[in-house]
mmCIF entry with sequence, helices, sheets and N, C-alpha, C, O atoms, coordinates in Angstrom:
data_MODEL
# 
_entry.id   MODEL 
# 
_entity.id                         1 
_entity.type                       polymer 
_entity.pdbx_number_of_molecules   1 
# 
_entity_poly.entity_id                      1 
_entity_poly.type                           'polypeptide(L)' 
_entity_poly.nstd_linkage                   no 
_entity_poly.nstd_monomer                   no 
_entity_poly.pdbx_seq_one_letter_code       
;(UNK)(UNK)(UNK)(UNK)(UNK)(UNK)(UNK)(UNK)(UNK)(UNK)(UNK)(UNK)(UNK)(UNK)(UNK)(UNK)
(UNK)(UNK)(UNK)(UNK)(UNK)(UNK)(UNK)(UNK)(UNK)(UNK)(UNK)(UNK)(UNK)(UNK)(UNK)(UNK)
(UNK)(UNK)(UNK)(UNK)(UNK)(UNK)(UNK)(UNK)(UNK)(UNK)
;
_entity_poly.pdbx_seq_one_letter_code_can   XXXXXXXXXXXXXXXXXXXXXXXXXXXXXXXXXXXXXXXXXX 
_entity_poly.pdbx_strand_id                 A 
# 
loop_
_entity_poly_seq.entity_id 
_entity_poly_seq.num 
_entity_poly_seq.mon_id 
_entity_poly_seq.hetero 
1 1  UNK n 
1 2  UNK n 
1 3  UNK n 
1 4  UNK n 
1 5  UNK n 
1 6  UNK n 
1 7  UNK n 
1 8  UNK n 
1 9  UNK n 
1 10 UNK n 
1 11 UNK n 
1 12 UNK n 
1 13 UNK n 
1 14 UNK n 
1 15 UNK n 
1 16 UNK n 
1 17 UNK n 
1 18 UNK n 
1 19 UNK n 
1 20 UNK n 
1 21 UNK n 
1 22 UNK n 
1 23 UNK n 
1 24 UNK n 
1 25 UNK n 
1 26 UNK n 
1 27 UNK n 
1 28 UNK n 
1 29 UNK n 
1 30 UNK n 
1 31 UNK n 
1 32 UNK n 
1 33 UNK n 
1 34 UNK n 
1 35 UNK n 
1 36 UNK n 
1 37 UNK n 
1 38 UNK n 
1 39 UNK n 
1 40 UNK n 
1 41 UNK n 
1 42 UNK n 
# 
_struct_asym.id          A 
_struct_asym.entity_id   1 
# 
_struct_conf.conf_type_id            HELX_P 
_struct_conf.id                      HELX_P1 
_struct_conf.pdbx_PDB_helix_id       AA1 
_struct_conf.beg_label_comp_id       UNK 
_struct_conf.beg_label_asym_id       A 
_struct_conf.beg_label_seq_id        10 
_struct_conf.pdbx_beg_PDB_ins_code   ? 
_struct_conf.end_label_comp_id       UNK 
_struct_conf.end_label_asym_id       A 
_struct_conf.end_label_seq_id        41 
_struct_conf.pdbx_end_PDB_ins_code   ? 
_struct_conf.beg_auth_comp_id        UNK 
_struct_conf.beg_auth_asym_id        A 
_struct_conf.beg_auth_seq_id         10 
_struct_conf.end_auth_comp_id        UNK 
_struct_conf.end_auth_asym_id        A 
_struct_conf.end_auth_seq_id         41 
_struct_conf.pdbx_PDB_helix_class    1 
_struct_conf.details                 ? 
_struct_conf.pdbx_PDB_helix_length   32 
# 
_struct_conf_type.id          HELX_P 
_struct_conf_type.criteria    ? 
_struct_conf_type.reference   ? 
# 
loop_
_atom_site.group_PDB 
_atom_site.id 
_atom_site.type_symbol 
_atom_site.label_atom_id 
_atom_site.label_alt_id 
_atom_site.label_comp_id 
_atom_site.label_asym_id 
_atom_site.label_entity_id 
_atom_site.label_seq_id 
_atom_site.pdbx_PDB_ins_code 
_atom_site.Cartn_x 
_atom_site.Cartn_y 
_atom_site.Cartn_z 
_atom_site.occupancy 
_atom_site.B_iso_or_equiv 
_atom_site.pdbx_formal_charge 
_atom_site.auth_seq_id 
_atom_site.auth_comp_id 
_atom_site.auth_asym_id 
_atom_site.auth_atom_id 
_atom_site.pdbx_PDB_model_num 
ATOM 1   N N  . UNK A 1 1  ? -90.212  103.653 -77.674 1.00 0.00 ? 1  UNK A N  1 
ATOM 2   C CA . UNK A 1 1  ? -90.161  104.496 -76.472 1.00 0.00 ? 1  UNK A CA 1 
ATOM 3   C C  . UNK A 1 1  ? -91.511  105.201 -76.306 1.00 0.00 ? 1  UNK A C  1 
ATOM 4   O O  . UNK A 1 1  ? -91.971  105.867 -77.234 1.00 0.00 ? 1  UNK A O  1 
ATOM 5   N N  . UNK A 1 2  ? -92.131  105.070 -75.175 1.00 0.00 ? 2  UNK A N  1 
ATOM 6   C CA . UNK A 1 2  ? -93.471  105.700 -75.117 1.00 0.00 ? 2  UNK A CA 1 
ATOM 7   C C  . UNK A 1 2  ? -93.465  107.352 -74.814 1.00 0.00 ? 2  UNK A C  1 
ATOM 8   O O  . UNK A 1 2  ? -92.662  107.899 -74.058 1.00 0.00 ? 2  UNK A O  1 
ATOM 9   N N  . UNK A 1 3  ? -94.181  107.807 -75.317 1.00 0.00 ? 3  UNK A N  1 
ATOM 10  C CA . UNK A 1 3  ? -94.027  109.800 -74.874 1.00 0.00 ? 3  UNK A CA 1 
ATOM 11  C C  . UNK A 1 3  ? -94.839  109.593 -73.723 1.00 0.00 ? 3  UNK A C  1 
ATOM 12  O O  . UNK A 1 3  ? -95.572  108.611 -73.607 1.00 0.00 ? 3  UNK A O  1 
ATOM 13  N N  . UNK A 1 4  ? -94.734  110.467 -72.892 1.00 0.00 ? 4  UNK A N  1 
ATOM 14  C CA . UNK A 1 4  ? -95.636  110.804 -71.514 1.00 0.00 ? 4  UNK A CA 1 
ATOM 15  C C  . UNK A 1 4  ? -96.395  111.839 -71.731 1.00 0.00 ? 4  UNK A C  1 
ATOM 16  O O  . UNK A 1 4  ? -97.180  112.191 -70.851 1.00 0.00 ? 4  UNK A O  1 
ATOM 17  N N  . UNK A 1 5  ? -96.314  112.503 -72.899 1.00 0.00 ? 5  UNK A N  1 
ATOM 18  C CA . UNK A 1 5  ? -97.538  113.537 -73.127 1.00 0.00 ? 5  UNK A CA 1 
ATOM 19  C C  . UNK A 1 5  ? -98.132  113.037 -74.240 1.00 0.00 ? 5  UNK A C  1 
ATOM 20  O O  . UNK A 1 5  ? -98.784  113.775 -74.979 1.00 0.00 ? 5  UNK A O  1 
ATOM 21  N N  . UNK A 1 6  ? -97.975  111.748 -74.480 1.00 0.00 ? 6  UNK A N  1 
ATOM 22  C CA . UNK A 1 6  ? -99.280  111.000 -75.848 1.00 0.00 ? 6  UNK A CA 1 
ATOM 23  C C  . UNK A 1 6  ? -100.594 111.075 -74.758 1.00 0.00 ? 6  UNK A C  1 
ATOM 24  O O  . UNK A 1 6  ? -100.308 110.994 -73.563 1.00 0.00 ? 6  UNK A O  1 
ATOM 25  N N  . UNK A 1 7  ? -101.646 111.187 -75.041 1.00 0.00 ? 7  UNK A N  1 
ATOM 26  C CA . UNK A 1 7  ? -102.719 110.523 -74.791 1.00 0.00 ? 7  UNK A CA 1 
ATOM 27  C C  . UNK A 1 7  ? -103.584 109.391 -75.697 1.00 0.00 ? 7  UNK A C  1 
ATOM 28  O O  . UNK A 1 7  ? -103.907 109.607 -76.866 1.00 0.00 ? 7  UNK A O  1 
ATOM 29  N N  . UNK A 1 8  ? -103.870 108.286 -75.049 1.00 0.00 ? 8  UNK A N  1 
ATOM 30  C CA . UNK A 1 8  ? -104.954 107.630 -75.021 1.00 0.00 ? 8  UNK A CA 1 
ATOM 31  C C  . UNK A 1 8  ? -106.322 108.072 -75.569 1.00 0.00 ? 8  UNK A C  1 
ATOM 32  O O  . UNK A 1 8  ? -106.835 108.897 -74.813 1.00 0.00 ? 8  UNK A O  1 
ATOM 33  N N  . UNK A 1 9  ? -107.128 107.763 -76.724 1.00 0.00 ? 9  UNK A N  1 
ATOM 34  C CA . UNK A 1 9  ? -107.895 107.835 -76.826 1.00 0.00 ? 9  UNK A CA 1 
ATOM 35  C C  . UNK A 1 9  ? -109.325 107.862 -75.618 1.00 0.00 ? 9  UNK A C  1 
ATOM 36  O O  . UNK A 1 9  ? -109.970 108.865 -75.310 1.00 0.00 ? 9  UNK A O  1 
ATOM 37  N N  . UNK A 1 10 ? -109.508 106.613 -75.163 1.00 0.00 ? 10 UNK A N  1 
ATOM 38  C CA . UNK A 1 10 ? -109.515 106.227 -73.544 1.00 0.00 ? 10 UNK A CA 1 
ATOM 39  C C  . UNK A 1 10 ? -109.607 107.019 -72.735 1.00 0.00 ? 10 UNK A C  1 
ATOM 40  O O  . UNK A 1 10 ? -110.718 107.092 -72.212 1.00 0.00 ? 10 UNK A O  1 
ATOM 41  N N  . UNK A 1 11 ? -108.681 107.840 -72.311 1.00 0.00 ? 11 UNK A N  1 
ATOM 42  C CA . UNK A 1 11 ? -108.385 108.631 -71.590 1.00 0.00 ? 11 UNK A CA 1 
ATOM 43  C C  . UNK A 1 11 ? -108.990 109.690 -71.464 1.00 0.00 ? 11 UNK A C  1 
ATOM 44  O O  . UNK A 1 11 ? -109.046 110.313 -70.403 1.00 0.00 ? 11 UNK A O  1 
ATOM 45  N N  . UNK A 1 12 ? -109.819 110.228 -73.118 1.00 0.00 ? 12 UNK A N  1 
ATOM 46  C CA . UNK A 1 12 ? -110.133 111.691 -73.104 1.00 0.00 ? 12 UNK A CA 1 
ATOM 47  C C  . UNK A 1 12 ? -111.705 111.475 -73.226 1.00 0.00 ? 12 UNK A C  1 
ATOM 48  O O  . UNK A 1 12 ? -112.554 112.357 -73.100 1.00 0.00 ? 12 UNK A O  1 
ATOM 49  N N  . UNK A 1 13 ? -111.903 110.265 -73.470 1.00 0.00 ? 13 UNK A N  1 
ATOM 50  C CA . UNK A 1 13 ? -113.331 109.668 -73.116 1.00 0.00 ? 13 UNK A CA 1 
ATOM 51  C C  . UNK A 1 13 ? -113.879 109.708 -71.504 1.00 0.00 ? 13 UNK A C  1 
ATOM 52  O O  . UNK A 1 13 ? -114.975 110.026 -71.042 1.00 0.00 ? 13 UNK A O  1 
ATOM 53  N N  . UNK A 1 14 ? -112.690 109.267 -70.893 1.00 0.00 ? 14 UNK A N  1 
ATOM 54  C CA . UNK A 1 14 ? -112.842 109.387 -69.454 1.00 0.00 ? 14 UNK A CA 1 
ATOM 55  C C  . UNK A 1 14 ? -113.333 110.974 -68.795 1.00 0.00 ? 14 UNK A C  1 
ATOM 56  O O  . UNK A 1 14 ? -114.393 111.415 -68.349 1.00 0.00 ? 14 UNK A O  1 
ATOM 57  N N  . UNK A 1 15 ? -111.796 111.599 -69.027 1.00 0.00 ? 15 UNK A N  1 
ATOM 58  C CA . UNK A 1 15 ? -112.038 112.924 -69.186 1.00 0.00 ? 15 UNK A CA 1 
ATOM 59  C C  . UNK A 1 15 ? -113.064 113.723 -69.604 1.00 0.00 ? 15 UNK A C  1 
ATOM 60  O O  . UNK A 1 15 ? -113.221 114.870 -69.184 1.00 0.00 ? 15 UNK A O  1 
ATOM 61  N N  . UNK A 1 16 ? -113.689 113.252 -70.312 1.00 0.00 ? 16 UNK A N  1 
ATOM 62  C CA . UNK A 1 16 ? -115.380 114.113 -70.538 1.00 0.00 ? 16 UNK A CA 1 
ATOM 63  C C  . UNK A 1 16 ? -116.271 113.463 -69.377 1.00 0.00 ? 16 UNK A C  1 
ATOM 64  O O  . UNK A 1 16 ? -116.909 114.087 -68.529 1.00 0.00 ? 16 UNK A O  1 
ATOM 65  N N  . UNK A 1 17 ? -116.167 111.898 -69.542 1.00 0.00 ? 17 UNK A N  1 
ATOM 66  C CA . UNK A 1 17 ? -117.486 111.943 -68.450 1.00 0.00 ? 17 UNK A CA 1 
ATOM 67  C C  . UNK A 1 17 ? -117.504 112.199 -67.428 1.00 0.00 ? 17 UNK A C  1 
ATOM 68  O O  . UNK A 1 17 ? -118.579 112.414 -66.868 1.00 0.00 ? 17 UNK A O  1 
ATOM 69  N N  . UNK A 1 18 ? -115.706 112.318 -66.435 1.00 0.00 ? 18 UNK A N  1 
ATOM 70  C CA . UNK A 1 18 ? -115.543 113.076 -65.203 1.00 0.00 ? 18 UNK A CA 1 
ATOM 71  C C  . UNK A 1 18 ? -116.473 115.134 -65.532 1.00 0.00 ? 18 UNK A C  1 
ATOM 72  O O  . UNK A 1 18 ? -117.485 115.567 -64.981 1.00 0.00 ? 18 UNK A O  1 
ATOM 73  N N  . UNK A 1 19 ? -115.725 115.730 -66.402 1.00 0.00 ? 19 UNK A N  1 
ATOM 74  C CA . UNK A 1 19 ? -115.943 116.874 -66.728 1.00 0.00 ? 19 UNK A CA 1 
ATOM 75  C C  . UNK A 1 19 ? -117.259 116.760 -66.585 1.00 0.00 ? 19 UNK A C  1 
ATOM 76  O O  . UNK A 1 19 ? -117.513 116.916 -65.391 1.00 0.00 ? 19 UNK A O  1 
ATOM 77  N N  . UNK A 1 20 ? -118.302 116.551 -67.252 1.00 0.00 ? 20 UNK A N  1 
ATOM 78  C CA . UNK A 1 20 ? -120.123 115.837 -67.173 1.00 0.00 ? 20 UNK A CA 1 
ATOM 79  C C  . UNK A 1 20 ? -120.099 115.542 -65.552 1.00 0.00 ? 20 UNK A C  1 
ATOM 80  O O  . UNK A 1 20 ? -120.797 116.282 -64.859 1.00 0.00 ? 20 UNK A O  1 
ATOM 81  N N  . UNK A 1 21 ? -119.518 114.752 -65.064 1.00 0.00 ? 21 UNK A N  1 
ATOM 82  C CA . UNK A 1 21 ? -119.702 114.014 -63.747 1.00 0.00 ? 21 UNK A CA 1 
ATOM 83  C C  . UNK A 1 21 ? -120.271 115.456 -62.770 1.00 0.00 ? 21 UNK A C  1 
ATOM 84  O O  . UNK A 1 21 ? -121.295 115.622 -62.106 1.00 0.00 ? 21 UNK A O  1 
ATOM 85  N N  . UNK A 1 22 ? -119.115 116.327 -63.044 1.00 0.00 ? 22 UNK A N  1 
ATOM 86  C CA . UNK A 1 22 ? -118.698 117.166 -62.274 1.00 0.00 ? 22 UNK A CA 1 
ATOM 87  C C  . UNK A 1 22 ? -119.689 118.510 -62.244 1.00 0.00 ? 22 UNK A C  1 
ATOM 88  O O  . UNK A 1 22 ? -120.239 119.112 -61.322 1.00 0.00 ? 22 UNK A O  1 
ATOM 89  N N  . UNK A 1 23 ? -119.649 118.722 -63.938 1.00 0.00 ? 23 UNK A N  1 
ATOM 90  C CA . UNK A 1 23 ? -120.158 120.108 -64.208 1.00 0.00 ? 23 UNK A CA 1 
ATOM 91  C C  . UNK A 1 23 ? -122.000 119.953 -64.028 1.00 0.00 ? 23 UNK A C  1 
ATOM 92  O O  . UNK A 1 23 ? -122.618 120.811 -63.397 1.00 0.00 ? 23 UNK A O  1 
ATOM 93  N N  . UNK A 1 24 ? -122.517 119.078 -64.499 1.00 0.00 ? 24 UNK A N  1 
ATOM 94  C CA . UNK A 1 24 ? -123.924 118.770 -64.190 1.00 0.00 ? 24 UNK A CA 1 
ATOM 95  C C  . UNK A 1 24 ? -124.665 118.902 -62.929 1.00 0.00 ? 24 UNK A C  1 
ATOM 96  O O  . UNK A 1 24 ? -125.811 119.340 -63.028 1.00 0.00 ? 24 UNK A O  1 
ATOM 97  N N  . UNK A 1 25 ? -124.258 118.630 -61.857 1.00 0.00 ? 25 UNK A N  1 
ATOM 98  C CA . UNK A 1 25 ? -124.502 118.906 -60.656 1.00 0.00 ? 25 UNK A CA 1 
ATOM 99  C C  . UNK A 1 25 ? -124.052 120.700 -60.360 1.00 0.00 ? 25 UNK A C  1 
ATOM 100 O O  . UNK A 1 25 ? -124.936 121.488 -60.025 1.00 0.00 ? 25 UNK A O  1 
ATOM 101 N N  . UNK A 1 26 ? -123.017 121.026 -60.488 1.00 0.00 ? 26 UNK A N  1 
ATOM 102 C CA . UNK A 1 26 ? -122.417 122.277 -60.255 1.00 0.00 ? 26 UNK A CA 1 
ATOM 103 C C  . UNK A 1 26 ? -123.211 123.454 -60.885 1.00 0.00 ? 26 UNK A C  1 
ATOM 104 O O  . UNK A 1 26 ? -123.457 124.552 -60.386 1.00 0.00 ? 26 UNK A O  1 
ATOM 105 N N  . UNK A 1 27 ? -123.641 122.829 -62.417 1.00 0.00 ? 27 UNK A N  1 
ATOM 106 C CA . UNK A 1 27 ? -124.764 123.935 -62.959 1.00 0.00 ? 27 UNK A CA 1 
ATOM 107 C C  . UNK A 1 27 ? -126.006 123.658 -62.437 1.00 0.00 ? 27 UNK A C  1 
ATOM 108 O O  . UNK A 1 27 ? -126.570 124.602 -62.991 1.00 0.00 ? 27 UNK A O  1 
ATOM 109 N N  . UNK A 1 28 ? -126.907 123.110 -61.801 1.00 0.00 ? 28 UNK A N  1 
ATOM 110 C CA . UNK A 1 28 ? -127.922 122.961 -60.965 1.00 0.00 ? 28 UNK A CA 1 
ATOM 111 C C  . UNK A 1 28 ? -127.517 123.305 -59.998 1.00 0.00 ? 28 UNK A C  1 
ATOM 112 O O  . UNK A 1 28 ? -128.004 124.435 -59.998 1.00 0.00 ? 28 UNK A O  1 
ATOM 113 N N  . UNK A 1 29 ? -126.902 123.231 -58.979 1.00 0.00 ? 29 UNK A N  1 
ATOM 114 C CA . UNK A 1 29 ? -126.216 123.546 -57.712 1.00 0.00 ? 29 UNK A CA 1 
ATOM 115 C C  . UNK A 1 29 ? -126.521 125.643 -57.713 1.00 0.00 ? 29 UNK A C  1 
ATOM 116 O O  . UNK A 1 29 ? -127.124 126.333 -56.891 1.00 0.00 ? 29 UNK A O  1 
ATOM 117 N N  . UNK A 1 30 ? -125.785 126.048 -59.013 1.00 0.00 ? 30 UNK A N  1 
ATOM 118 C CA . UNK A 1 30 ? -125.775 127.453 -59.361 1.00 0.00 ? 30 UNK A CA 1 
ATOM 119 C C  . UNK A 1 30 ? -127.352 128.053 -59.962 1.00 0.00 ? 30 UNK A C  1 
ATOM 120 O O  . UNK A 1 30 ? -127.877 129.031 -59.428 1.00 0.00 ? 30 UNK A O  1 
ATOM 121 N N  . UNK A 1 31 ? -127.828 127.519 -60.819 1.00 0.00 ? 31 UNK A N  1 
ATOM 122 C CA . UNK A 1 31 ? -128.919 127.694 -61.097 1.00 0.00 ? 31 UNK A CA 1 
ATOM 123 C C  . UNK A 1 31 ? -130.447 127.376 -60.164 1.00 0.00 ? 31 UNK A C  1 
ATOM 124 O O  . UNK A 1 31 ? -131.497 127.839 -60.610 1.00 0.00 ? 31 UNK A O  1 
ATOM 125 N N  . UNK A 1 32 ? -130.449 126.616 -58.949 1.00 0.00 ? 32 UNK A N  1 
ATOM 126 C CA . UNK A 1 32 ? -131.147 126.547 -57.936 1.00 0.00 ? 32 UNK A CA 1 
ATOM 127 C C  . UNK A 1 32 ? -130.844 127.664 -56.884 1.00 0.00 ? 32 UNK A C  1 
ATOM 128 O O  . UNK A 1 32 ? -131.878 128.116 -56.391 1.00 0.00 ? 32 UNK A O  1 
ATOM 129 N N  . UNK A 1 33 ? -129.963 128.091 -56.528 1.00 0.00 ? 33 UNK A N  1 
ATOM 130 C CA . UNK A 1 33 ? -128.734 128.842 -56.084 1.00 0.00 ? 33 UNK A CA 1 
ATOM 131 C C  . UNK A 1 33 ? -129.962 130.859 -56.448 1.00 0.00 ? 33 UNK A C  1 
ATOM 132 O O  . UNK A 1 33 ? -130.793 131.601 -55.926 1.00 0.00 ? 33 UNK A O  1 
ATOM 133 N N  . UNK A 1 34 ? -128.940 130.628 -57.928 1.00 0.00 ? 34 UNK A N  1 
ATOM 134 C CA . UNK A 1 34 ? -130.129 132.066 -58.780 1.00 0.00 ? 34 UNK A CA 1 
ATOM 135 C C  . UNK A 1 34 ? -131.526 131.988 -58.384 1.00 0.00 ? 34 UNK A C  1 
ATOM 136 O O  . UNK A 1 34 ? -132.124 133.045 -58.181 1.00 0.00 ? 34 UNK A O  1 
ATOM 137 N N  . UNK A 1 35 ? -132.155 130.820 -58.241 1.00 0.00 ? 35 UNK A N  1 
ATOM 138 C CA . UNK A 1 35 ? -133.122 131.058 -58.334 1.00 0.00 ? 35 UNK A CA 1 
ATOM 139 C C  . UNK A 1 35 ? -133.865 131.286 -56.982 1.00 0.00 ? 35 UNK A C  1 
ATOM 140 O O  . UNK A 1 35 ? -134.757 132.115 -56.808 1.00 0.00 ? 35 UNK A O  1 
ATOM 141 N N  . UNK A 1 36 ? -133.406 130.499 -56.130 1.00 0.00 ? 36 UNK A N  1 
ATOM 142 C CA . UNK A 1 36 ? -133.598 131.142 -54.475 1.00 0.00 ? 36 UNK A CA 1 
ATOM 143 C C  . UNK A 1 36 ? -133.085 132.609 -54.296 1.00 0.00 ? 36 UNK A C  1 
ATOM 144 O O  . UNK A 1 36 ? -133.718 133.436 -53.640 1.00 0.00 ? 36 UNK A O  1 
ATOM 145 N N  . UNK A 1 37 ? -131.968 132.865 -54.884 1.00 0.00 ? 37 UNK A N  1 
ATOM 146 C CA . UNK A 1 37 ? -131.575 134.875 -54.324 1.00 0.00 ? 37 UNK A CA 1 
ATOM 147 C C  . UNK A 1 37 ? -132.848 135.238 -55.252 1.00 0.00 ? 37 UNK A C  1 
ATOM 148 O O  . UNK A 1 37 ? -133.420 136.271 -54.905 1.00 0.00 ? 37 UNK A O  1 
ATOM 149 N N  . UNK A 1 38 ? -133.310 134.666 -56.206 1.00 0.00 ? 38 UNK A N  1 
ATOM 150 C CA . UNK A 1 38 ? -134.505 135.714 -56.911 1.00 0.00 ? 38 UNK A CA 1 
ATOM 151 C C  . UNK A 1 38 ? -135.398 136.140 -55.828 1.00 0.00 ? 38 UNK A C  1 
ATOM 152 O O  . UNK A 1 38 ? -135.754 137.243 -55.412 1.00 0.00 ? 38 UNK A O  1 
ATOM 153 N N  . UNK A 1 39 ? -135.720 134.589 -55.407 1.00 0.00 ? 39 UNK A N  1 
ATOM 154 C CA . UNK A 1 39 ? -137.160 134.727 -54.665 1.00 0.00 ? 39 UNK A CA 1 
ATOM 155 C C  . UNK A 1 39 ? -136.689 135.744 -53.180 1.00 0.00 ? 39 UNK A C  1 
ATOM 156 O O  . UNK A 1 39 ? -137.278 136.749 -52.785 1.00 0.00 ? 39 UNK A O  1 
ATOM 157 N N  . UNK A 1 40 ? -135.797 135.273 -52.739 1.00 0.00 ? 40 UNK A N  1 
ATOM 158 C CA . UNK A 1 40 ? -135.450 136.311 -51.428 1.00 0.00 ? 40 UNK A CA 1 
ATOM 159 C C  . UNK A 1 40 ? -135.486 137.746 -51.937 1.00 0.00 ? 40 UNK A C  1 
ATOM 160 O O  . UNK A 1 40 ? -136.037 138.445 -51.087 1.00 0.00 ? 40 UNK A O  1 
ATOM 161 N N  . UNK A 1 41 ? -135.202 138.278 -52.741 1.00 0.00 ? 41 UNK A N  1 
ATOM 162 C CA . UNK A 1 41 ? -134.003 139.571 -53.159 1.00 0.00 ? 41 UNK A CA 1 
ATOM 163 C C  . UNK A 1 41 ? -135.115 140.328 -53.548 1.00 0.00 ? 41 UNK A C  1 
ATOM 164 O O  . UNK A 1 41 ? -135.355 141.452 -53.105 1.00 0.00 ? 41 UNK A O  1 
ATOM 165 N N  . UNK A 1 42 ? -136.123 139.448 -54.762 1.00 0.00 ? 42 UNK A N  1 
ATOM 166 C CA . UNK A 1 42 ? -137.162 139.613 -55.748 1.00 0.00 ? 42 UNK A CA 1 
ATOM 167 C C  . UNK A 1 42 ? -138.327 140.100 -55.230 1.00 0.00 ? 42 UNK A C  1 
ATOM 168 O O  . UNK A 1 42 ? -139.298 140.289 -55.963 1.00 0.00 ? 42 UNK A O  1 
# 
């Protein structure tokens, strides 16, 4: 009988490189972001 809350090895491999996919852009996005209110604000 299979559990529905096993995970896949697979799966959590995936799960990081979405997480990476996601967060890499988002911390540049924020940190370009800081660094333009510097120059305005600054």
């Amino acid at each position: 009988m299979n559990n529905p809350t096993q995970e896949h090895p697979s799966s959590k491999g995936l799960l990081v490189i979405f997480w990476l996919y996601v967060l890499i852009p988002l911390t540049w996005g924020v940190i370009n972001t800081l660094l333009q209110a510097v120059k305005l604000f600054g």
